[in-house]
C-alpha positions as CSV (number, residue, x, y, z in Angstrom):
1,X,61.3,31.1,75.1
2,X,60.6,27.6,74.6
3,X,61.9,25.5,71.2
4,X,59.1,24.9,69.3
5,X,60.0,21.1,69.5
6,X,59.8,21.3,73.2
7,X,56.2,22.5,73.3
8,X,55.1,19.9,70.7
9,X,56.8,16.8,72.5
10,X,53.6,16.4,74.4
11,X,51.7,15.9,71.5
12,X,51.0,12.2,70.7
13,X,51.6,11.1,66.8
14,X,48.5,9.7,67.2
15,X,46.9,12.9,68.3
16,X,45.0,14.4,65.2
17,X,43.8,18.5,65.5
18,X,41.4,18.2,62.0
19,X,40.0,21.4,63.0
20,X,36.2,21.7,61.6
21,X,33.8,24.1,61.4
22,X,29.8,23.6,62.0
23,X,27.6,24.4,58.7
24,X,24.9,26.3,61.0
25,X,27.1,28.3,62.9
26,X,30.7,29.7,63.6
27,X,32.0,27.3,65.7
28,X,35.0,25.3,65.1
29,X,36.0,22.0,66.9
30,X,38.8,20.0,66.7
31,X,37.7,17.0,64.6
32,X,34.4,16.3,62.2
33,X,33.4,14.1,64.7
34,X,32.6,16.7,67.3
35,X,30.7,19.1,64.7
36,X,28.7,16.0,63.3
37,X,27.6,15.9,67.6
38,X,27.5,19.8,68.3
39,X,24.9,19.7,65.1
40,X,22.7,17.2,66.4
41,X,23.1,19.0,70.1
42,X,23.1,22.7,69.0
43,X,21.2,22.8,65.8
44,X,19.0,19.4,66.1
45,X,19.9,18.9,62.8
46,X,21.8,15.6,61.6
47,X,23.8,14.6,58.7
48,X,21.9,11.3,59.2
49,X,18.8,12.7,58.0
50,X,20.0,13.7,55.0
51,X,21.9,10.8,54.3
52,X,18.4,8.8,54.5
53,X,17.5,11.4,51.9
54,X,20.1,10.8,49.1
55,X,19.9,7.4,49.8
56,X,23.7,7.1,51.3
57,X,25.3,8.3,48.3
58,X,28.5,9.7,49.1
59,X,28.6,12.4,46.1
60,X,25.2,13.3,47.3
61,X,26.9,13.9,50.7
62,X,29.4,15.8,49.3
63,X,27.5,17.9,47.4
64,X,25.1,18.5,50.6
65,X,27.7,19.6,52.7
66,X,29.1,22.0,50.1
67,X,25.8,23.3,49.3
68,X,25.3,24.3,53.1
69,X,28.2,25.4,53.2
70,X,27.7,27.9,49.9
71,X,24.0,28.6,51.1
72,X,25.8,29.8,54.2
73,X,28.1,31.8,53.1
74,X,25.5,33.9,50.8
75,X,23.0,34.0,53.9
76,X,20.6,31.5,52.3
77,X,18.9,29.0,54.3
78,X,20.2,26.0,53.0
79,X,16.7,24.1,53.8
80,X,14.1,27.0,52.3
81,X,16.0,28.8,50.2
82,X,14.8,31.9,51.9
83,X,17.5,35.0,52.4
84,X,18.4,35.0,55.8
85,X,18.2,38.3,57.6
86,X,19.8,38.1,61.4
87,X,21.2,34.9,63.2
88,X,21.6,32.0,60.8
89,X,21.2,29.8,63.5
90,X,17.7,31.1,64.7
91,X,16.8,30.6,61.5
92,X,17.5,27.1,60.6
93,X,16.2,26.0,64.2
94,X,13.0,27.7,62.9
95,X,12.6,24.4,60.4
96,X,11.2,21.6,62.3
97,X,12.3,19.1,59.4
98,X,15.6,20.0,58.6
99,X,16.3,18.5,55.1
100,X,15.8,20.7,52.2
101,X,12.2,19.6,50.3
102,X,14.1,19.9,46.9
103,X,17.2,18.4,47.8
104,X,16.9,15.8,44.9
105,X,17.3,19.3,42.6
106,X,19.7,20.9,44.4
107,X,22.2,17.6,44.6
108,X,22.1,17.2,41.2
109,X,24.9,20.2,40.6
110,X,28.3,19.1,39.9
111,X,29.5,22.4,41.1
112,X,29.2,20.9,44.9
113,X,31.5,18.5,44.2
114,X,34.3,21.1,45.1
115,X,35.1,22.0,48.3
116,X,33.7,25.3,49.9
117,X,36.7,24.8,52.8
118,X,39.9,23.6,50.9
119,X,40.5,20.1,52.5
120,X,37.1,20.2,54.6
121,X,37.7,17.5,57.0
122,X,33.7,17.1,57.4
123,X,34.0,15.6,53.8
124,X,36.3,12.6,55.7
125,X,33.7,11.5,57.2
126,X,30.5,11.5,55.7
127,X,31.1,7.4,54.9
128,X,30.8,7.3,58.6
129,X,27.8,9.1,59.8
Protein backbone atom coordinates (compact mmCIF):
# COMPACT_ATOMS: atom_id res chain seq x y z
CA UNK A 1 0.00 0.00 0.00
CA UNK A 2 0.82 3.34 -0.83
CA UNK A 3 0.84 6.48 1.94
CA UNK A 4 -1.89 8.50 1.12
CA UNK A 5 0.63 11.50 0.87
CA UNK A 6 2.54 9.57 -1.74
CA UNK A 7 -0.43 9.25 -4.11
CA UNK A 8 -1.47 12.92 -3.67
CA UNK A 9 2.20 14.40 -4.38
CA UNK A 10 1.29 14.41 -7.97
CA UNK A 11 -1.40 16.58 -7.43
CA UNK A 12 -0.59 20.31 -8.16
CA UNK A 13 -1.95 23.03 -5.35
CA UNK A 14 -3.14 24.61 -8.11
CA UNK A 15 -5.05 21.68 -9.35
CA UNK A 16 -8.81 22.27 -8.31
CA UNK A 17 -11.40 18.85 -8.50
CA UNK A 18 -14.88 21.19 -7.90
CA UNK A 19 -16.71 18.24 -8.86
CA UNK A 20 -20.27 19.40 -10.58
CA UNK A 21 -23.07 17.91 -11.60
CA UNK A 22 -25.24 18.89 -14.96
CA UNK A 23 -28.97 20.22 -14.08
CA UNK A 24 -30.38 18.02 -17.25
CA UNK A 25 -28.77 14.91 -16.54
CA UNK A 26 -26.60 12.69 -14.09
CA UNK A 27 -23.41 13.55 -15.12
CA UNK A 28 -20.78 14.98 -13.02
CA UNK A 29 -17.50 16.73 -14.17
CA UNK A 30 -14.83 17.96 -12.51
CA UNK A 31 -15.34 21.79 -12.52
CA UNK A 32 -18.60 24.15 -13.39
CA UNK A 33 -16.78 25.08 -16.20
CA UNK A 34 -17.13 21.72 -17.92
CA UNK A 35 -20.98 21.32 -17.08
CA UNK A 36 -21.71 25.06 -18.19
CA UNK A 37 -19.93 23.34 -21.84
CA UNK A 38 -21.43 19.65 -21.64
CA UNK A 39 -24.99 21.75 -21.27
CA UNK A 40 -24.53 23.73 -24.26
CA UNK A 41 -23.01 20.39 -26.13
CA UNK A 42 -25.34 17.71 -24.60
CA UNK A 43 -28.56 19.54 -23.83
CA UNK A 44 -28.32 22.71 -26.23
CA UNK A 45 -29.31 24.57 -23.50
CA UNK A 46 -27.16 27.56 -21.98
CA UNK A 47 -27.02 29.35 -18.85
CA UNK A 48 -26.41 32.39 -21.14
CA UNK A 49 -29.81 32.33 -22.30
CA UNK A 50 -31.21 32.64 -19.15
CA UNK A 51 -28.98 35.14 -17.98
CA UNK A 52 -30.28 37.37 -21.01
CA UNK A 53 -33.61 36.59 -19.36
CA UNK A 54 -33.11 37.89 -15.75
CA UNK A 55 -31.25 40.55 -17.00
CA UNK A 56 -27.76 39.32 -15.43
CA UNK A 57 -28.92 39.41 -12.03
CA UNK A 58 -26.94 37.17 -9.97
CA UNK A 59 -29.81 36.26 -7.38
CA UNK A 60 -31.89 35.57 -10.38
CA UNK A 61 -29.09 33.15 -11.33
CA UNK A 62 -29.03 31.63 -8.24
CA UNK A 63 -32.38 31.15 -7.87
CA UNK A 64 -32.47 29.52 -11.63
CA UNK A 65 -30.07 27.10 -10.95
CA UNK A 66 -31.69 25.98 -7.75
CA UNK A 67 -35.03 26.00 -9.28
CA UNK A 68 -33.66 23.42 -12.02
CA UNK A 69 -32.14 21.84 -9.80
CA UNK A 70 -35.52 21.35 -7.35
CA UNK A 71 -37.75 20.87 -10.69
CA UNK A 72 -35.31 18.03 -11.26
CA UNK A 73 -35.34 16.35 -8.49
CA UNK A 74 -39.35 16.15 -8.28
CA UNK A 75 -39.35 15.09 -12.19
CA UNK A 76 -40.67 18.51 -13.27
CA UNK A 77 -39.47 20.07 -16.38
CA UNK A 78 -37.97 23.02 -15.22
CA UNK A 79 -38.98 24.96 -18.57
CA UNK A 80 -42.97 23.64 -18.81
CA UNK A 81 -43.71 22.72 -15.70
CA UNK A 82 -45.00 19.47 -17.04
CA UNK A 83 -44.41 16.12 -14.82
CA UNK A 84 -41.82 14.27 -16.50
CA UNK A 85 -42.46 10.66 -17.16
CA UNK A 86 -39.21 8.69 -18.67
CA UNK A 87 -35.67 10.32 -19.55
CA UNK A 88 -35.40 13.85 -18.18
CA UNK A 89 -33.10 14.60 -20.76
CA UNK A 90 -35.47 13.59 -23.80
CA UNK A 91 -37.63 15.74 -22.38
CA UNK A 92 -35.94 19.02 -22.01
CA UNK A 93 -34.35 18.51 -25.59
CA UNK A 94 -38.03 18.32 -26.66
CA UNK A 95 -38.15 22.37 -25.89
CA UNK A 96 -36.74 24.15 -28.69
CA UNK A 97 -36.48 27.46 -26.47
CA UNK A 98 -35.11 26.38 -23.43
CA UNK A 99 -35.91 29.24 -20.84
CA UNK A 100 -38.91 28.82 -18.85
CA UNK A 101 -41.92 31.34 -20.35
CA UNK A 102 -42.67 32.26 -16.62
CA UNK A 103 -39.40 32.55 -15.29
CA UNK A 104 -40.00 36.26 -14.12
CA UNK A 105 -42.71 34.20 -11.58
CA UNK A 106 -40.79 31.57 -10.76
CA UNK A 107 -37.46 33.75 -9.84
CA UNK A 108 -39.24 35.74 -7.61
CA UNK A 109 -39.07 32.90 -4.70
CA UNK A 110 -36.71 33.51 -1.99
CA UNK A 111 -36.72 29.78 -1.26
CA UNK A 112 -34.06 29.38 -4.34
CA UNK A 113 -31.76 31.28 -2.77
CA UNK A 114 -30.61 28.05 -0.86
CA UNK A 115 -28.70 25.63 -2.24
CA UNK A 116 -30.27 22.34 -3.64
CA UNK A 117 -26.37 20.85 -3.58
CA UNK A 118 -24.72 22.14 -0.29
CA UNK A 119 -21.77 24.21 -1.71
CA UNK A 120 -22.87 23.82 -5.49
CA UNK A 121 -19.89 24.86 -7.28
CA UNK A 122 -22.22 25.86 -10.40
CA UNK A 123 -23.30 28.75 -8.06
CA UNK A 124 -19.24 30.00 -8.40
CA UNK A 125 -19.65 30.80 -11.48
CA UNK A 126 -22.70 32.14 -12.67
CA UNK A 127 -20.80 35.94 -12.55
CA UNK A 128 -18.85 34.26 -15.33
CA UNK A 129 -21.06 32.84 -17.86
Amino acid sequence: NIPIEEGLKDFDDDTVIDETKCLICDTILSTPGFVVDHMLRYHQFSLKDIQKAVGSDFYKMIRFVNYARASKNEKKCFICGSPVIGDYSEHIASHENKVPADITNILMDDKYLIPVIKEDPLLTVLEDI
